[in-house]
KELUM-432297 format. One line per field, with one value per residue: residue number from 1; x, y, z of N, C-alpha, C, O in turn; residue in three letters. Coordinates in steps of 0.1 Angstrom, whole numbers, plus 5000, padded with zeros to 4 digits. Example, Ala and Ser with C-alpha at 12.3 -4.5 7.8 and 13.67 -1.06 7.14 Angstrom:
// residues 2
n: 1;2
n.px: 5132;5128
n.py: 4943;4978
n.pz: 5078;5071
ca.px: 5123;5137
ca.py: 4955;4989
ca.pz: 5078;5071
c.px: 5132;5129
c.py: 4967;5000
c.pz: 5078;5079
o.px: 5142;5134
o.py: 4967;5011
o.pz: 5085;5080
res: ALA;SER
This chain:
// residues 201
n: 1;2;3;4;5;6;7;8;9;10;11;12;13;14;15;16;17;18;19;20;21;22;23;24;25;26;27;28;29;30;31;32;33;34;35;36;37;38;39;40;41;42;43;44;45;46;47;48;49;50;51;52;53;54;55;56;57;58;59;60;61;62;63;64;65;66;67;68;69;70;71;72;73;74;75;76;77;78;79;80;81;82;83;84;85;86;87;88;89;90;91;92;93;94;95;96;97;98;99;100;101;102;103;104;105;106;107;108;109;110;111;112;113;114;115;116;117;118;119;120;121;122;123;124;125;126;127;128;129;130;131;132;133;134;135;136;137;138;139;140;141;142;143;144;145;146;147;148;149;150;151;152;153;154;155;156;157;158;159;160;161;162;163;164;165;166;167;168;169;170;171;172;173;174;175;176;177;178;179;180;181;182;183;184;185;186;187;188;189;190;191;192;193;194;195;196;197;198;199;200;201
n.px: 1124;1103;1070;1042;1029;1019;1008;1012;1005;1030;1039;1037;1052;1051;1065;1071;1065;1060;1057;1050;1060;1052;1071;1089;1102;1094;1103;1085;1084;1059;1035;1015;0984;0983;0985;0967;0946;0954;0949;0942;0971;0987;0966;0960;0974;0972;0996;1010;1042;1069;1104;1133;1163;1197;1231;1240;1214;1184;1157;1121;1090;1054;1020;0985;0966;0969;0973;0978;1006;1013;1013;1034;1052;1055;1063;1089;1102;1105;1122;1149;1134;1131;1119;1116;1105;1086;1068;1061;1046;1023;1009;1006;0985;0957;0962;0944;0939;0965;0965;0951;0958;0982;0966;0954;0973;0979;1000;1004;0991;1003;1028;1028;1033;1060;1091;1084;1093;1089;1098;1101;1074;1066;1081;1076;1047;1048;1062;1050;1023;1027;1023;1003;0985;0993;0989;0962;0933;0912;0877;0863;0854;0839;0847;0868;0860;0857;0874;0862;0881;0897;0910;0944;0964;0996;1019;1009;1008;1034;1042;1029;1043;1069;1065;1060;1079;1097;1089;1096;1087;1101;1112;1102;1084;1067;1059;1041;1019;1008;1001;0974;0956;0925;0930;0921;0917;0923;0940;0982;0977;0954;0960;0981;0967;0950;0966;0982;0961;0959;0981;0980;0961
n.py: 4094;4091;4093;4084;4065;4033;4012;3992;4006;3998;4017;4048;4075;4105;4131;4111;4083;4045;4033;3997;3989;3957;3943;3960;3988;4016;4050;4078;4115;4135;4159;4168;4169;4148;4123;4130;4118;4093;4056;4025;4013;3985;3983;3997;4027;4054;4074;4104;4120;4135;4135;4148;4154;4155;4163;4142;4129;4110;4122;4112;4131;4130;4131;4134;4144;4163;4189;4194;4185;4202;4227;4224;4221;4247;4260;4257;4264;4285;4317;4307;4289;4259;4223;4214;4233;4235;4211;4220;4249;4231;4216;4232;4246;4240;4232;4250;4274;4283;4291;4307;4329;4338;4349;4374;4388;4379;4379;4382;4356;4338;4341;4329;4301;4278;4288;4309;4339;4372;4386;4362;4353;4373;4371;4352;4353;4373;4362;4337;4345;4356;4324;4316;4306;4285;4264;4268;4294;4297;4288;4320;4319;4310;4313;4285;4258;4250;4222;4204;4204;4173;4146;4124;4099;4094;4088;4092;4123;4124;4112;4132;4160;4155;4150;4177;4190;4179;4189;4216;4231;4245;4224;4234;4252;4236;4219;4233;4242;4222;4221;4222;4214;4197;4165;4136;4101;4107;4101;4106;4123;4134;4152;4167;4180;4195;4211;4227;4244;4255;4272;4287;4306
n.pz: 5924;5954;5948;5963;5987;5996;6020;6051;6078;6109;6126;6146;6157;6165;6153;6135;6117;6105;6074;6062;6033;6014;6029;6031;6052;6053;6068;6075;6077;6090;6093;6122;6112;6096;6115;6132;6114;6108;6104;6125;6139;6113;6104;6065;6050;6026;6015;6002;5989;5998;5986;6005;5998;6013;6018;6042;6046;6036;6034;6036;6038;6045;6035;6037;6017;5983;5986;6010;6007;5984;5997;6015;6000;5986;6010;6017;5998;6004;6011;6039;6047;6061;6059;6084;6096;6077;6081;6111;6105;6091;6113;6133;6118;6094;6064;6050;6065;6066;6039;6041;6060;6043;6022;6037;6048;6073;6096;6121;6130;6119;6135;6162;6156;6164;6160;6140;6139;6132;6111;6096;6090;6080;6054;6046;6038;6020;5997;5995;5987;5958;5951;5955;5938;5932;5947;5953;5964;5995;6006;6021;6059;6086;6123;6132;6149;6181;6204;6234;6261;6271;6296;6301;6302;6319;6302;6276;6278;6280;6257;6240;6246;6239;6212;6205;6214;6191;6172;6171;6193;6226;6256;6281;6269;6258;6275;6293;6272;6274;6298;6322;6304;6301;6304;6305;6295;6270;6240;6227;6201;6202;6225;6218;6193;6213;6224;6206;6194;6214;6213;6192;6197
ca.px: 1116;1088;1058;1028;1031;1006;1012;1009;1012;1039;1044;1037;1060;1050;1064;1076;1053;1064;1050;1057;1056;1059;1083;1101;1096;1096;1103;1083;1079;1046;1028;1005;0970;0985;0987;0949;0940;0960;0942;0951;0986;0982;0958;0965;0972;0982;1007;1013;1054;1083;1116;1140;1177;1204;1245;1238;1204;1174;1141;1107;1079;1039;1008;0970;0962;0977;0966;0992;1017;1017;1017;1045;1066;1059;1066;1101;1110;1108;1140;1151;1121;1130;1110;1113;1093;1070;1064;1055;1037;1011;1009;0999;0975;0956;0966;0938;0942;0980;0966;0941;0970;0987;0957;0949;0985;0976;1015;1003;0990;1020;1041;1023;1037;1074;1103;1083;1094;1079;1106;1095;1061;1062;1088;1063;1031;1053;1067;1039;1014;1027;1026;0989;0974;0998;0979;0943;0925;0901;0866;0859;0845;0842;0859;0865;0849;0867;0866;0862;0894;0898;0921;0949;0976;1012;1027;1004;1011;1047;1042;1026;1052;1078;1059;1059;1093;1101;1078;1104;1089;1110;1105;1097;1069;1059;1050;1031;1008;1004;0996;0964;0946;0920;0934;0916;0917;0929;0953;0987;0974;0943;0963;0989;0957;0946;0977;0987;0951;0960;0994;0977;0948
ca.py: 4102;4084;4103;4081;4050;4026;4002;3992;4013;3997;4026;4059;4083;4123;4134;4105;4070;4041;4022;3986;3985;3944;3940;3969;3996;4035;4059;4094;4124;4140;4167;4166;4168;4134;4115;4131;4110;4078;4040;4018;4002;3974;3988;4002;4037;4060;4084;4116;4117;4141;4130;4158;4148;4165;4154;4140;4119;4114;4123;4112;4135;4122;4139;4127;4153;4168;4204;4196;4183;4213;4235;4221;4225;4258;4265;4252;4270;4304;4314;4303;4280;4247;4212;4209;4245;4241;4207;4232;4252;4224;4209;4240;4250;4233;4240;4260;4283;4284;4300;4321;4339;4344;4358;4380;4390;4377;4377;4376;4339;4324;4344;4318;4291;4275;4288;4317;4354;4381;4384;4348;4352;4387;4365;4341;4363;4381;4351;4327;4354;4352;4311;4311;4300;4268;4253;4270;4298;4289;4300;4325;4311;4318;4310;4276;4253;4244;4209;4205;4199;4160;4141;4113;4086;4103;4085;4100;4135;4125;4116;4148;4171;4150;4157;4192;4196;4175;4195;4233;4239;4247;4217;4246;4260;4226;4216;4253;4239;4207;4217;4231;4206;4182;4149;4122;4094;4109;4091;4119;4130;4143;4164;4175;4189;4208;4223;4236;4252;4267;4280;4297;4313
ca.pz: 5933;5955;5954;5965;5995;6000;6027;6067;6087;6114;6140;6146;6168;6160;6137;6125;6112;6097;6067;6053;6017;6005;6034;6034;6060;6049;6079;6068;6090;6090;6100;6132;6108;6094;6128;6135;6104;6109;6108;6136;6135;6109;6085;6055;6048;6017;6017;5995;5996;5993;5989;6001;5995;6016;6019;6051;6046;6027;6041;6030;6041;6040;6035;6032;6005;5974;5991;6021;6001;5973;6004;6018;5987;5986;6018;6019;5986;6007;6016;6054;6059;6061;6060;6097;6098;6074;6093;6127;6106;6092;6124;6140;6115;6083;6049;6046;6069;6068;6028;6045;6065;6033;6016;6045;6051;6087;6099;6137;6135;6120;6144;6171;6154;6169;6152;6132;6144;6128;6096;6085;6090;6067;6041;6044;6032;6009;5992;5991;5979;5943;5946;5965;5925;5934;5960;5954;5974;6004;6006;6038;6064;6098;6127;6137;6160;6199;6214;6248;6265;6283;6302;6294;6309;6317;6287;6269;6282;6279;6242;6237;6247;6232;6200;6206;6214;6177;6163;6172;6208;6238;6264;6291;6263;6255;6289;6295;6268;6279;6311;6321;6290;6312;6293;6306;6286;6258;6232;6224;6191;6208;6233;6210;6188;6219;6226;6194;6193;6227;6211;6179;6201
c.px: 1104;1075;1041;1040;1023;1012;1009;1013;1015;1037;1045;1045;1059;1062;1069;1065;1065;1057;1056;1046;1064;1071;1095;1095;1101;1092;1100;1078;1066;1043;1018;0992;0973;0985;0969;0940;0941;0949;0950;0962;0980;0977;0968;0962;0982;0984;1010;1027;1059;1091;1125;1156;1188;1218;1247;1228;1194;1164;1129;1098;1065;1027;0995;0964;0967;0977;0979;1006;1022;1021;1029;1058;1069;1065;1082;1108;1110;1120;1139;1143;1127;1121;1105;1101;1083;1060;1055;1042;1025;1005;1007;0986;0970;0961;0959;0939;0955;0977;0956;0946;0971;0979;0954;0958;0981;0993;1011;0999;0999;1027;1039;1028;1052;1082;1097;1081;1089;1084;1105;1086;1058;1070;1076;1048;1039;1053;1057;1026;1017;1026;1014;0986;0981;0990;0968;0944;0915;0890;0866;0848;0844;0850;0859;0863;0862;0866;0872;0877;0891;0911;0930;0961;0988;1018;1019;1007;1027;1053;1039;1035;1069;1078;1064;1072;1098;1093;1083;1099;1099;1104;1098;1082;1064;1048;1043;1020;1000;0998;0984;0953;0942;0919;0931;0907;0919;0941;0969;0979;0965;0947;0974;0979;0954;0956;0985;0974;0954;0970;0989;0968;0957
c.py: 4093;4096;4103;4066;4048;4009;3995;3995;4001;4005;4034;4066;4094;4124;4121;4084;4063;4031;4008;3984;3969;3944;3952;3985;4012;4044;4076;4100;4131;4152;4164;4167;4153;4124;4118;4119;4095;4066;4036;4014;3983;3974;3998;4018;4043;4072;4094;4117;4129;4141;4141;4149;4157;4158;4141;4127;4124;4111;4122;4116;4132;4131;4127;4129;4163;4183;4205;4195;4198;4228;4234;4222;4238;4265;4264;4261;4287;4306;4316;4297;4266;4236;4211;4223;4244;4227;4210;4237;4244;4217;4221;4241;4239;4237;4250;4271;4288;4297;4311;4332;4341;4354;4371;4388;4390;4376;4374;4365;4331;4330;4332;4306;4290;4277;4302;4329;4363;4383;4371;4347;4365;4380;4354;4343;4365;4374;4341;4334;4350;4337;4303;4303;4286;4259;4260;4281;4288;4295;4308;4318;4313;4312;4294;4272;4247;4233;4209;4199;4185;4160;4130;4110;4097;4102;4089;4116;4132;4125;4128;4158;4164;4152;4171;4196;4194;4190;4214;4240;4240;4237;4225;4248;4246;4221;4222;4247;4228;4211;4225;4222;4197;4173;4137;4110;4093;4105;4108;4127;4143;4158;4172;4184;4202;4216;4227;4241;4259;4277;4293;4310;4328
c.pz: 5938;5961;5958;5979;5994;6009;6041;6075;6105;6131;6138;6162;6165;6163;6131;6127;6102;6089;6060;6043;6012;6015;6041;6038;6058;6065;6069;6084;6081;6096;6107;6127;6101;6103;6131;6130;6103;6115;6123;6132;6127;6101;6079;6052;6031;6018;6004;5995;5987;5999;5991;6008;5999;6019;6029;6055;6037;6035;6033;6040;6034;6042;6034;6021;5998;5976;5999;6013;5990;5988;6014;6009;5982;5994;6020;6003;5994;6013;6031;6058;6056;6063;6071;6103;6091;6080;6104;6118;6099;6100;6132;6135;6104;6073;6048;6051;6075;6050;6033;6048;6054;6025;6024;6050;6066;6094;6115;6141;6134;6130;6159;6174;6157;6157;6144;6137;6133;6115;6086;6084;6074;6057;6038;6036;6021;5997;5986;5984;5965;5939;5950;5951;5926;5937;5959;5965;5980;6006;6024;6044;6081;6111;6134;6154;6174;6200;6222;6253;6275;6290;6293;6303;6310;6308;6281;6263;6275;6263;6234;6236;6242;6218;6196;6205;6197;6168;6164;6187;6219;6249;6273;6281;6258;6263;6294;6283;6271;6294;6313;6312;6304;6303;6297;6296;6273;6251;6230;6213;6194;6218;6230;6203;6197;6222;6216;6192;6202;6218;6199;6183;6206
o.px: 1096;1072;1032;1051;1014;1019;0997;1024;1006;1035;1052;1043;1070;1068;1069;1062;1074;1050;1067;1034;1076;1082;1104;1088;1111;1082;1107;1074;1065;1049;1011;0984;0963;0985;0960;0931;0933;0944;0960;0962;0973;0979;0978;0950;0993;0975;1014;1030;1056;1092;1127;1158;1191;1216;1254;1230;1193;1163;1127;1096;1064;1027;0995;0958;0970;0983;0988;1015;1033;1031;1032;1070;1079;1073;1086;1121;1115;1127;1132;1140;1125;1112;1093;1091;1072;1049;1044;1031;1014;0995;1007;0976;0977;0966;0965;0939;0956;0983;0954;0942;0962;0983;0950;0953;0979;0992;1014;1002;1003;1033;1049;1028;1059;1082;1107;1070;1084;1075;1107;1084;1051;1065;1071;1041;1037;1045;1057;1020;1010;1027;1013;0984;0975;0986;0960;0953;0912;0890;0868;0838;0851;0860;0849;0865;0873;0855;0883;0882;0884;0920;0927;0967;0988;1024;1027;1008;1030;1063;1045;1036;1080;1088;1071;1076;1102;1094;1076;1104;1105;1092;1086;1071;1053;1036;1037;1008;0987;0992;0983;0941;0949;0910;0938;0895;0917;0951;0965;0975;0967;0942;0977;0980;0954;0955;0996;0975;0953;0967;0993;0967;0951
o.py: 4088;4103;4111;4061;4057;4000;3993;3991;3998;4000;4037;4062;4096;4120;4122;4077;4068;4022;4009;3982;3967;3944;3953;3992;4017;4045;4082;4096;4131;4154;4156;4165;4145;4113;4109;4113;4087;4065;4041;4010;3974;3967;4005;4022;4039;4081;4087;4116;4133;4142;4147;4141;4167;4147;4131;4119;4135;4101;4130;4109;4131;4139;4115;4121;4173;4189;4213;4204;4202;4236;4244;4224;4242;4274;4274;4262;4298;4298;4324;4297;4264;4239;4209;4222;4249;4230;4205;4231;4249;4211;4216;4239;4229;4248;4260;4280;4295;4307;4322;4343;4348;4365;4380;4397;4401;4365;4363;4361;4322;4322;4328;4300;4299;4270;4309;4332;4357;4382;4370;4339;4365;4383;4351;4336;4358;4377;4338;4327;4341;4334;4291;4291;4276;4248;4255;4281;4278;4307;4303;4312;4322;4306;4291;4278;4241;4229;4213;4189;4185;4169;4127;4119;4107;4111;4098;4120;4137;4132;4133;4165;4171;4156;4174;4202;4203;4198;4223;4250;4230;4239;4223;4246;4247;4219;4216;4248;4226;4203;4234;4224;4193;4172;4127;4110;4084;4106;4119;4139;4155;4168;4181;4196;4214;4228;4231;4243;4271;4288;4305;4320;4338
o.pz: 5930;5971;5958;5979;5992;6005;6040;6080;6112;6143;6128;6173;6159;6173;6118;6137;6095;6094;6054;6043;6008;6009;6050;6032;6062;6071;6062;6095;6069;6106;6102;6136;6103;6097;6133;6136;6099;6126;6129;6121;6132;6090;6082;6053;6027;6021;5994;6007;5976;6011;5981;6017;5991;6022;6025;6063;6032;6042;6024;6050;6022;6051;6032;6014;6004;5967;5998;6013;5988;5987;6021;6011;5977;5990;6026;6002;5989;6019;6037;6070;6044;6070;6073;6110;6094;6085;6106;6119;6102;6096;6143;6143;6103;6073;6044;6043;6086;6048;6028;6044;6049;6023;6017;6056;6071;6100;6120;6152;6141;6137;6165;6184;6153;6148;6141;6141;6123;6106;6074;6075;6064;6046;6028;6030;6012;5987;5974;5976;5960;5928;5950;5954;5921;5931;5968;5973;5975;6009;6035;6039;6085;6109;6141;6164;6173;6198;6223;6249;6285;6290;6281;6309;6303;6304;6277;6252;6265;6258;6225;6226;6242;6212;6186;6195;6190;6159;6159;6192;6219;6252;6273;6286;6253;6261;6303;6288;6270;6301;6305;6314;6313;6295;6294;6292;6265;6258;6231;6216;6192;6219;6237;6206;6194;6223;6219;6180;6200;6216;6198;6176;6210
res: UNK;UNK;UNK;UNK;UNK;UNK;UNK;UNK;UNK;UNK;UNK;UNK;UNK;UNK;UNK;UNK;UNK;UNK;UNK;UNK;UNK;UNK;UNK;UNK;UNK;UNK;UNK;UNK;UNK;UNK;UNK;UNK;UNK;UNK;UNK;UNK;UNK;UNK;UNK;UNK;UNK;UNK;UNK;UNK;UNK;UNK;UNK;UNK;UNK;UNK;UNK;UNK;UNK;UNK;UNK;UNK;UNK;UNK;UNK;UNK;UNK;UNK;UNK;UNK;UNK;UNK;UNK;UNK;UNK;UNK;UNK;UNK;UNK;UNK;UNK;UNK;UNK;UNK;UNK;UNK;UNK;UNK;UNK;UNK;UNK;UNK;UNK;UNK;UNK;UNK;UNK;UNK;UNK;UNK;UNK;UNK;UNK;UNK;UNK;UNK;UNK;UNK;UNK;UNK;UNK;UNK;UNK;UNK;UNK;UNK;UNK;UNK;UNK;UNK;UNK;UNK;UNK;UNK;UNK;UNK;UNK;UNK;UNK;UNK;UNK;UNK;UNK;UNK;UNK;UNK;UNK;UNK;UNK;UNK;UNK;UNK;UNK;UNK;UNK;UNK;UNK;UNK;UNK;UNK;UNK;UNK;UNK;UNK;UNK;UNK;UNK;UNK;UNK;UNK;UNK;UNK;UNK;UNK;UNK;UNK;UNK;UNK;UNK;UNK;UNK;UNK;UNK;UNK;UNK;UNK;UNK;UNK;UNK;UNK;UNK;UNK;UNK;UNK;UNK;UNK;UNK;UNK;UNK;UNK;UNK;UNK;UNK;UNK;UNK;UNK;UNK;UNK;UNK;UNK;UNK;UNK;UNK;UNK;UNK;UNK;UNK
């Protein structure tokens, strides 16, 4: 099982980054608050890892913090959510307020999130309720803070909604969030962030 990296980070492509460890380059997918966080290409980053092992291929998923990662393991043990959803849903929201829903039985925010209709959202509450003492409660708090929408390059944009799509959106609903964002000069990460805040709102 590898359950820690430490290495250089290589290349990042939402959702997926790559690290060289001693030579040898680990492709992990990520969640969109892991790319928020990311050094420049070259420096060194460490990685939180879960190895999931399927007939087909082995995937290593990366975190920043033992909070995402536990909430990720939970989330994938509910029945019909898979990696690639709970993926969407930490990359829509934070961990914390992915446990706040649960606590709250908030079901109309996850439903916001790509891929989660209203029967996964309530399996989701249901489910993860008895497994919240896993990953911690979060204290209340009120509602968070906006930033101002910019501009940014077309490859940029293009990265963005490329993202989006990886990430369970419909190119059509990808490009509806993307569009309308004033992205000048903004890197993708930045305009992926504002358009999955648009989508949750």
């Amino acid at each position: 099982m590898i359950g820690r990296l430490r290495g250089t980070l290589i290349d990042k492509q939402p959702p997926v980054l790559i690290v060289d460890v001693n030579g040898l380059g680990y492709e992990v997918e990520a969640p969109m608050s892991v790319f928020y966080e990311l050094p420049p290409l070259g420096d060194e980053v460490v990685l939180r890892t879960h190895l999931s092992i399927r007939e087909d291929a082995h995937v290593l998923y990366g975190f920043l913090t033992e909070r995402e990662r536990q909430v990720f393991r939970s989330v994938i043990r509910v029945s019909g959510v898979g990696p690639k959803l709970a993926l969407a849903l930490l990359s829509g929201m934070r961990a914390e307020d992915f446990i706040r829903c649960v606590e709250l039985r908030d079901t109309a925010t996850l439903t916001r999130l790509p891929g989660v209709g209203k029967k996964i959202a309530e399996r989701l509450v249901m489910e993860m309720a008895d497994r919240i003492g896993e990953v911690g409660t979060v204290p209340a708090r009120g509602s968070a803070g906006t930033t101002s929408p910019t501009s940014a390059p077309d490859d940029a944009v293009a990265e963005a909604v490329s993202a989006l799509v990886a990430l369970g959106y419909k190119p059509a609903e990808a490009g509806r969030l993307v569009d309308g964002l004033d992205t000048d000069g903004q890197a993708s990460e930045a305009i992926i962030r504002q358009a999955l805040r648009k989508a949750v709102k």
